[in-house]
N, C-alpha and C positions, 0 to 999 in steps of 0.2 A: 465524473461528468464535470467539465467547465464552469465556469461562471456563465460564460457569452451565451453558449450553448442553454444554460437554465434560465438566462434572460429571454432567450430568442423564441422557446415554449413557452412562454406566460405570455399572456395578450398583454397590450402596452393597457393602462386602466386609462386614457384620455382616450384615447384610436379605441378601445371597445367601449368605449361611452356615448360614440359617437354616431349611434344607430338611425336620429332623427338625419345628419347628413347624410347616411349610406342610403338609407330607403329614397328620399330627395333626388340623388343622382341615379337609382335607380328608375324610378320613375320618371324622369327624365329623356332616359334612353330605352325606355320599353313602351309600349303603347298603353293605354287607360285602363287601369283596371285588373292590370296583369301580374302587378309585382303583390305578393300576399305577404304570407305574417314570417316573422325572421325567427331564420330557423336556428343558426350557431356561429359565433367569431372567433375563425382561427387565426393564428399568428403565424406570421410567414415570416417575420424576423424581429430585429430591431427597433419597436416603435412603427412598426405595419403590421396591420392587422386587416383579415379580409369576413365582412358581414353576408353570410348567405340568407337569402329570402326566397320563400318559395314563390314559385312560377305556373298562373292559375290558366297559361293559355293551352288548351287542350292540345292543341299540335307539340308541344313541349311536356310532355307529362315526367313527371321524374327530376325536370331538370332546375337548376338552382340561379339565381341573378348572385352573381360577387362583386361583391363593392369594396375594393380595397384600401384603406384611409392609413394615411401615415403623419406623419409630425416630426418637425426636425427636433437636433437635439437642445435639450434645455427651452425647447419650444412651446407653449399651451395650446398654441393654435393647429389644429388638425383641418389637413388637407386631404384633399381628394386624390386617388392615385388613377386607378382606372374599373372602369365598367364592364363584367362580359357577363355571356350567358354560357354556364359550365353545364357538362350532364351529369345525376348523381348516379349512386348506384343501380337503383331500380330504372334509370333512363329510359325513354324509347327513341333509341337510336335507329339511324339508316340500315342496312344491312351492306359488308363491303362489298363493293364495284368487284365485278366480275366480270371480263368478258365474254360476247354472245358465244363465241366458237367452245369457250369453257363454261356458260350455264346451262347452253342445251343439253337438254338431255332424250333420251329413247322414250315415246309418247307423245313429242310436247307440239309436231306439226299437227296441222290443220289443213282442210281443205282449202288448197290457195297460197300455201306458205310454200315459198322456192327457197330451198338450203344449197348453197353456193358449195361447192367442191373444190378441192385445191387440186391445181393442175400436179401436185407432188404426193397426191393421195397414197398411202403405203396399202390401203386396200382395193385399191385400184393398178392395173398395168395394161401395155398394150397388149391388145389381139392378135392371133397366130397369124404371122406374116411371111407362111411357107419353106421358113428355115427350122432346123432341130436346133437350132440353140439358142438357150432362152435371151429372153431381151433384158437391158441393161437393172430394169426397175424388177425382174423375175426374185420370186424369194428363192429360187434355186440359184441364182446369180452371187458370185462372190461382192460383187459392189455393193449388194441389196441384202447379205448377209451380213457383212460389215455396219451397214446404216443402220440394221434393224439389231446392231447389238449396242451401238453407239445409243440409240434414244429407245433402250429398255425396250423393245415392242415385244410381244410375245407372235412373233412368228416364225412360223419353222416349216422346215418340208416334209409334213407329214401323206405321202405318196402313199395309199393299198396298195399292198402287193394282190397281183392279182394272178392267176393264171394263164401259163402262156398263151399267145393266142391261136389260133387254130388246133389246140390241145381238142380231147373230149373235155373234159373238164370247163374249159374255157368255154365251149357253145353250148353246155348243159346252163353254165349260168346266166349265160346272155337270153336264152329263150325262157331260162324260168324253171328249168326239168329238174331244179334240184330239192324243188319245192312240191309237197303234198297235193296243194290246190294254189289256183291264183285267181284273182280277180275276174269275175265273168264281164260278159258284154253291158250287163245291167247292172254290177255292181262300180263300173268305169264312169257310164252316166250318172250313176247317181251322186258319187265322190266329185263329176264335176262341176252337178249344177249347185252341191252344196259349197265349193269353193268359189264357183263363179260369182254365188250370191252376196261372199263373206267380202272377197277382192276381186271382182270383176269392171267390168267397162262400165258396167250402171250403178255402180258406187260415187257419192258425192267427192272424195277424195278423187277418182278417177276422173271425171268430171271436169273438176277445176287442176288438172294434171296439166305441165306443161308439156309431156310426153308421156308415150306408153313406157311400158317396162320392156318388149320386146329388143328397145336399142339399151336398154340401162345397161354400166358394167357393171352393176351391182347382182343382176339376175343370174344364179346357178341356176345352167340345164337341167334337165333330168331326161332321163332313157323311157323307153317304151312309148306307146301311143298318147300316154296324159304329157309327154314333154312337147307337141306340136301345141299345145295350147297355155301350157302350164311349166310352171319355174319357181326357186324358189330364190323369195328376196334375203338378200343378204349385205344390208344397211339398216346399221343399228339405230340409227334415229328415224327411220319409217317407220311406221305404225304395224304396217304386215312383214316386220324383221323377225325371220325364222319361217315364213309362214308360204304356203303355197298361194300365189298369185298367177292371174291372167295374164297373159302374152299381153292382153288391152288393158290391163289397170295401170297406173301412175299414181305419183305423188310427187310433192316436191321436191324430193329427195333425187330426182333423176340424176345419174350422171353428169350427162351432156349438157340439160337446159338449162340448169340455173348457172347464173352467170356470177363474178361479186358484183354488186351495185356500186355506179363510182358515186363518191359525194357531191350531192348537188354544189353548183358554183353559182354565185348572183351575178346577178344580169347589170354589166357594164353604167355606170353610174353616167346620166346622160345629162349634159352641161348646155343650156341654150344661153350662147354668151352675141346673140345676134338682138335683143333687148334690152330694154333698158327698164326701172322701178322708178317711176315719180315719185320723189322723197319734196313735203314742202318744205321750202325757207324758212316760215313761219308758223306756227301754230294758228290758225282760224278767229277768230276771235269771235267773242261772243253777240258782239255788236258792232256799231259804225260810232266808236268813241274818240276816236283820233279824227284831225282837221282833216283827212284826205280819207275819201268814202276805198272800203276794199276794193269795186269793181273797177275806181280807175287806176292802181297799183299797175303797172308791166307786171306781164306774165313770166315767170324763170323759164330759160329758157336751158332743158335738160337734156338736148338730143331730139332726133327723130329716130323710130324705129325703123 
């Protein structure tokens, strides 16, 4: 190890003597009452040396005032370098900025809260528009297989194979016949008044909806006589994501209706250059001390409005 180098660790003994000026300019720069008892001075080089004090304002907890005092060479006199507030270890820092689109999370709406959709939603595509091949944004689509390998998504085309149609096989499963039992007429109603009651139209999230779910693209159909009323949501930041919902419930989550909000802009800064401010000549005076009384003074004459 150096010489410089073993100077540069050892506090200067003037610059750490000099704790009566660190706390002074500390106090200084902090408000009344806030700079408390000194805590350690470290050496930051050559003849600089910086004095930590603790920091008694509750909104700061943790954090240190440094005051770091130097002195030139062959010099007695120590001066002042500069003033900050540092955090120590145990600090209570901010937590880092994160944007909205990356802190939401699944749960975090409320009744009334519209989440904005991006017109290039990867969970999102257009509606069948009476051609067999799929549209540009289709995860069957080579465009959209490419995008979706390019930004990591986990989407694929996972298609049932089903049986063919008009087979036996194929109308045994469409009606149900391949099944023991199925749902009676009373156990339909009952599955739907308990759904209706979890995400129906009379839910306060529905409520304060800016749409039902009936036009969401986020709603999967389903088959049989519960799909004329029922669907299920599939938007991961709704609250009923997974879940069987009403053709009538919403949430902000709609596709279509939320919009991004543009940022407010202020209102045109309005200039009235058609008056004038009577500024006096003189200051008033306290009396009529001078040879010539104020009121027969000419009046300035500043404009007409």
């Amino acid at each position: 190890m150096s010489a410089a180098t073993t100077r540069s660790r050892t506090p200067d003994r003037l610059c750490a003597e000099a704790v009566d000026l660190a706390r002074t300019a500390a106090e200084e720069a902090a408000a009344p009452g806030v700079v408390g008892e000194h805590v350690s001075a470290i050496a930051e080089g050559d003849r600089v040396v910086t004095h930590l004090f603790e920091c008694k304002d509750p909104g700061y907890r943790g954090w240190r005032w440094a005051v770091t005092v130097t002195r030139a060479s062959r010099a007695k006199l120590v001066t002042l370098d500069e003033t900050v507030l540092l955090p120590g270890d145990d600090a209570l820092l901010a937590p880092e900025w994160v944007p909205w689109s990356e802190r939401l999370r699944p749960g975090d709406m409320g009744p009334g809260d519209l989440l904005p959709t991006d017109a290039e939603d990867l969970r999102l595509e257009p509606g069948w528009s009476g051609e067999d091949v799929p549209p540009p944004n289709s995860v069957v689509s080579a465009e959209m297989a490419e995008l979706v390998e390019a930004e990591d998504a986990d989407v694929t085309d996972r298609r049932t194979v089903v049986p063919v149609r008009g087979s036996i096989a194929a109308v045994a499963e469409e009606l149900g016949m391949r099944r023991a039992r199925v749902l009676s007429r009373y156990g339909l109603h009952s599955a739907a008044d308990r759904w209706d009651e979890s995400f129906g139209a009379k839910t306060p999230m529905a409520q304060a909806a800016p749409a039902s779910c009936v036009s969401c693209g986020f709603l999967v159909a389903i088959g049989g006589s519960l799909g004329q009323a029922f669907g299920v949501c599939a938007n991961e930041f709704s609250p009923a994501d997974g879940r069987l919902v009403s053709l009538s419930y919403g949430c902000g989550g709609h596709s279509e209706a939320a919009v991004m909000p543009k940022p407010p802009r202020p209102a045109p800064p309005v200039l009235d250059s058609m008056a004038t401010d009577e500024f006096p000549l003189r200051p008033a005076p306290a009396g009529d001390t001078g040879s010539v009384p104020v009121s027969d003074l000419p009046a300035a004459d500043l404009g007409h409005s």
